[in-house]
TORZAKE-857855 format. One record per residue: x, z, y of N, C-alpha, C in turn. Coordinates in nm, 2 decimals. Each point is the difference from the previous one (the first is absolute). Layout:
% TORZAKE-857855
   neast     nup  nnorth  caeast    caup  canorth   ceast     cup  cnorth
       X       Z       Y       X       Z        Y       X       Z       Y
...
% end
This chain:
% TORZAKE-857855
   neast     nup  nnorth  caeast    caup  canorth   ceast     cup  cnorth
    2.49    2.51   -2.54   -0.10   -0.10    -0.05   -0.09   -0.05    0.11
   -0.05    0.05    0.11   -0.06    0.00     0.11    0.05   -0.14    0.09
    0.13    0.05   -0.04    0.09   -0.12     0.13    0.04   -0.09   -0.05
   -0.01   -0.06   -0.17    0.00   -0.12    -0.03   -0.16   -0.03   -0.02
   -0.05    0.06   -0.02   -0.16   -0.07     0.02   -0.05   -0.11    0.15
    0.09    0.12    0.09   -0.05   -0.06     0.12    0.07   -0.10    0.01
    0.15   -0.12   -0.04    0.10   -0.03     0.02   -0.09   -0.13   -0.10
   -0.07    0.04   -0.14   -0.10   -0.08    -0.04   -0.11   -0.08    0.02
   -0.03    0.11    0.10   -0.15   -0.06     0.05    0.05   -0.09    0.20
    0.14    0.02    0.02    0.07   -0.07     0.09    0.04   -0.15   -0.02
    0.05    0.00   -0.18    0.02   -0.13    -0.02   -0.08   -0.03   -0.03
   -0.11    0.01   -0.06   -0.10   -0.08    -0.02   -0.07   -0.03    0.13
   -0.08    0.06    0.05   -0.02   -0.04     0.12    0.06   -0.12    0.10
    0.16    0.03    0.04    0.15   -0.13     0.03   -0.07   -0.15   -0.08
   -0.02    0.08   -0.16   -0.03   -0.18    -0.08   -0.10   -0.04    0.04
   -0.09    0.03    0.00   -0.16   -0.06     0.02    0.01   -0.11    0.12
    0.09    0.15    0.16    0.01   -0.10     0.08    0.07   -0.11    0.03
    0.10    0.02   -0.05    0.11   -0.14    -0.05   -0.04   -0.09   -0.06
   -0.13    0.01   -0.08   -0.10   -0.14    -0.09   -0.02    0.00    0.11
   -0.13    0.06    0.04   -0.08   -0.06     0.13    0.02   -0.11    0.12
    0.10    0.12    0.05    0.10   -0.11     0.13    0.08   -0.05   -0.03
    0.07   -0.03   -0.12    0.11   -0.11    -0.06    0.10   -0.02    0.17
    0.02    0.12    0.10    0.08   -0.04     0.08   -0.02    0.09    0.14
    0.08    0.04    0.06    0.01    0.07     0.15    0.01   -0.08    0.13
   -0.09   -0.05    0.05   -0.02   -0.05     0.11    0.00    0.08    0.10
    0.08   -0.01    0.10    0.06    0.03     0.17    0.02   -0.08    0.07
   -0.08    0.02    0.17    0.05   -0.11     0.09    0.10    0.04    0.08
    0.11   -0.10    0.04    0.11    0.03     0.08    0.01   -0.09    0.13
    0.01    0.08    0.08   -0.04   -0.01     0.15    0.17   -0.07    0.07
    0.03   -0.09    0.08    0.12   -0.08     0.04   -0.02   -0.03    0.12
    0.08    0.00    0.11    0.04    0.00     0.09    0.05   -0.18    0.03
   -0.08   -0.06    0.06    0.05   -0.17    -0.01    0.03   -0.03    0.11
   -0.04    0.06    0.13    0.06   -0.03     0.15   -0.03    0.12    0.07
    0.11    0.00    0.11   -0.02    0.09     0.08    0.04   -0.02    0.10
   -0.13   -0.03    0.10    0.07   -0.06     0.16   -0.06    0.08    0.11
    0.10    0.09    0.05   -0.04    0.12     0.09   -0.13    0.08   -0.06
   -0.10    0.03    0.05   -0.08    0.14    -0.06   -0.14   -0.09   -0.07
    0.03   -0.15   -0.07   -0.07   -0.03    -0.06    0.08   -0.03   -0.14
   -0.09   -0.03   -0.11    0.07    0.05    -0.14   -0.07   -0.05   -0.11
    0.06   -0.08   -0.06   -0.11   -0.08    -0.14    0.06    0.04   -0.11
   -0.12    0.03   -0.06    0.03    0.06    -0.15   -0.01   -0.07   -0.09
    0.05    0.01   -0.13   -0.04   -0.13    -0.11   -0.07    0.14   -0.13
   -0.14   -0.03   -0.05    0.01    0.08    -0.13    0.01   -0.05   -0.12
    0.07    0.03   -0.07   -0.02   -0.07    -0.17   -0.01    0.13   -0.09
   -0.09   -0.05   -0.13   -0.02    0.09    -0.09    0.10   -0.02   -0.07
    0.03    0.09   -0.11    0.10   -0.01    -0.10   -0.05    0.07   -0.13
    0.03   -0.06   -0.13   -0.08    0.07    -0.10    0.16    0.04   -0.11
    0.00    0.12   -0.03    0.10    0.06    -0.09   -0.10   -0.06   -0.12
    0.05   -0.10   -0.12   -0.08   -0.02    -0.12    0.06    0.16   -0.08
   -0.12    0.03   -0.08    0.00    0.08    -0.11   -0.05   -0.09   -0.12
    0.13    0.01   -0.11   -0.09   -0.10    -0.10   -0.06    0.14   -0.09
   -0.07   -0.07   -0.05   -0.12    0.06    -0.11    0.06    0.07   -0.12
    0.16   -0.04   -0.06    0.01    0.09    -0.06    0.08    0.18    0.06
    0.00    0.00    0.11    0.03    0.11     0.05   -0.11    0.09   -0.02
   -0.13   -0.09    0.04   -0.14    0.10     0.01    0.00    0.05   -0.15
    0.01   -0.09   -0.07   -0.03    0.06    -0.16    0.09    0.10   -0.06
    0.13   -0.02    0.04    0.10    0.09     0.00   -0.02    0.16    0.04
   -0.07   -0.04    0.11    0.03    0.16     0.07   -0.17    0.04   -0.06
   -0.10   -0.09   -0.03   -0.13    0.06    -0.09    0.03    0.03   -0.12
    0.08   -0.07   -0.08    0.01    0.08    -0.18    0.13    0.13    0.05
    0.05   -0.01    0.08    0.12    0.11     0.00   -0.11    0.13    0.06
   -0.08   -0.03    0.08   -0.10    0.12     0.04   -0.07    0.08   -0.10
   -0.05   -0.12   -0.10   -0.06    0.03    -0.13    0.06    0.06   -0.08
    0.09   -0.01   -0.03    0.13    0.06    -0.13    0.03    0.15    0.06
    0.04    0.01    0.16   -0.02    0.13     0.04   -0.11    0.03    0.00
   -0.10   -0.02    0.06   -0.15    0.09    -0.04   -0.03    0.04   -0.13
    0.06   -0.13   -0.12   -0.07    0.11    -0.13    0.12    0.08   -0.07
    0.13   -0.07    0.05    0.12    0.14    -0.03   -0.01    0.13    0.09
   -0.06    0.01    0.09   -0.06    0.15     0.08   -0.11    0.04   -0.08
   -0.08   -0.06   -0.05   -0.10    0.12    -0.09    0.07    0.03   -0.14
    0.10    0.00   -0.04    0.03    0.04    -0.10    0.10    0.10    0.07
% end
């Protein structure tokens, strides 16, 4: 019972922040020229979208285990 509580209080937590940031932003670093020991870099961000019903998904699924663990 211990280790689905904690697995509950994991998904819920996942959902909240999957509302919040609706997405995973990372910058990716590129290599655009390279002429002897000098070197241009290009950076662009990139955003993984998370849509909204994932957050809510993994919040009511958190919930359903949190109150099927106290019984």
């Amino acid at each position: 019972m211990q280790g689905l509580r904690i697995v509950a209080i994991l998904l819920i937590v996942i959902g909240i922040l999957a509302l919040a940031y609706q997405g995973i932003t990372y910058t990716k670093s590129e290599k655009v020229l390279e002429v002897g020991p000098i070197t241009a870099t290009k950076e662009t961000k990139k955003t993984i979208p998370l849509p909204p019903i994932l957050g809510g998904a993994a919040l009511v699924c958190g919930v359903v285990l949190l109150i099927a663990a106290r019984r």
